[in-house]
N, C-alpha and C positions, 0 to 999 in steps of 0.2 A: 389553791393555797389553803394549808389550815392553818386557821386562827389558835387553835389550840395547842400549837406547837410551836409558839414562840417565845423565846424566853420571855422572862419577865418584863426583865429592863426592856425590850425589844417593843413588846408590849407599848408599853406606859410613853414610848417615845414614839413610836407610830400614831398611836391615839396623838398624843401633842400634837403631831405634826398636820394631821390629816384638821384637826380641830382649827388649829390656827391658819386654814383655809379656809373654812367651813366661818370662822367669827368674822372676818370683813362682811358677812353682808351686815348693812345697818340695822337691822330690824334683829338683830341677835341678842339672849338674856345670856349675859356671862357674871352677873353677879349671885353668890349663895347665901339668900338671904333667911331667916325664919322665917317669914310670912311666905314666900317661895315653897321651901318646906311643906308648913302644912297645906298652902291651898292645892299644890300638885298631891300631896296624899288624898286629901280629898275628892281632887278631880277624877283620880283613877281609882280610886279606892283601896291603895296601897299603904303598906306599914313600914319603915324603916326595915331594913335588910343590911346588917354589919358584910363589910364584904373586905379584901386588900387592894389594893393600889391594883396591883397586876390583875385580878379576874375583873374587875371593873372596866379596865382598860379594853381584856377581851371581849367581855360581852358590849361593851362600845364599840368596840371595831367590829362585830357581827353584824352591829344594826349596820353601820354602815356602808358594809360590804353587800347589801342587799341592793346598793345602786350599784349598777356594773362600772360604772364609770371610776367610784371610787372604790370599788375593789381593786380594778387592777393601779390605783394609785397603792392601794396597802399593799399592794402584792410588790410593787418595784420599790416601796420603801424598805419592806423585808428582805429583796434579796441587796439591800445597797449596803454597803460597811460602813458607812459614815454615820456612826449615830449622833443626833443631835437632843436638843433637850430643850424644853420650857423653862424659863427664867421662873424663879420665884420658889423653889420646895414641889417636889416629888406630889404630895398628897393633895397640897391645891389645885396644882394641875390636873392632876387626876380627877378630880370632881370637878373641876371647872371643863375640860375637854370632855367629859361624858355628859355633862348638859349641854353642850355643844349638842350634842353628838343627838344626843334626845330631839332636840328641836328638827334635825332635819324629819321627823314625824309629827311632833308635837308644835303648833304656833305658839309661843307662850310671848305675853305682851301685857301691859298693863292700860287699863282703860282711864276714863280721864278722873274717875274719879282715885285712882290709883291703886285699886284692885288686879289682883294678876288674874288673866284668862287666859285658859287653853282652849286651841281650837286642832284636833287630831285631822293632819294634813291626808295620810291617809290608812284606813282599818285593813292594814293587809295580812297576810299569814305571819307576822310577826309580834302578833298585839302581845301574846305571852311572852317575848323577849324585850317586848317597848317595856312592862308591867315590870317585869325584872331587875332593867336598867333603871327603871326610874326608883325603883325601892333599893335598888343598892345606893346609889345617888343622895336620898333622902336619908339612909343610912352613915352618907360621910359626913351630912349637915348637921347629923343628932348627935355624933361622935365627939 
């Protein structure tokens, strides 16, 4: 399946869906906060990157499709006609499911004295699309 060929809306609603699997584990950041922001630009060494709803979406369902397991989950959500949708506005979700979507690479957690750390789960042939995702990301939090 290409990721690239899906509509927009098709997009942005796969990412929702796959994400809102992905956040029951406990151990999940779904808040977009500034301090978030900058310590993830500084951990990767990344700059904000303006980006829309739908290529965010894409390049989130790229990373994620790099598990086989949840490819062929995007793959039969794409071919199903029922689209569904994230409560709450199009663009929060949007940024909120693509840091989802980060974390299945990225450990991000706050330590006790309440500082966020990352811990890169793992450096595979995708670090230039983790770098990407993560500057559009930080991109929707500067916006």
């Amino acid at each position: 399946m290409q990721i690239e060929t899906l509509s927009d809306q098709q997009a942005i609603e796969i990412l929702s869906l796959v994400a809102s699997a992905q956040a029951r584990r406990a151990d999940t950041a779904t808040d977009l906060t500034p301090d978030l922001d900058s310590s993830l630009g500084a951990e990767l060494r990344i700059s904000p990157s303006p980006s829309g709803d739908a290529d965010l979406a894409r390049e989130a369902l790229q990373l994620l499709a790099e598990d086989p397991e949840t490819a062929k989950a995007i793959e039969a959500l794409a071919k199903s006609d029922r689209p569904q949708r994230f409560l709450g506005g199009p663009e929060i979700a949007v940024a909120t499911a693509a840091l989802i979507a980060l974390q299945t690479r990225i450990k991000i957690q706050r330590d006790k004295k309440g500082r966020w750390q990352f811990e890169l789960d793992k450096k595979a042939a995708s670090d230039g699309l983790l770098k990407s995702l993560a500057s559009k990301i930080l991109g929707k939090l500067t916006s």
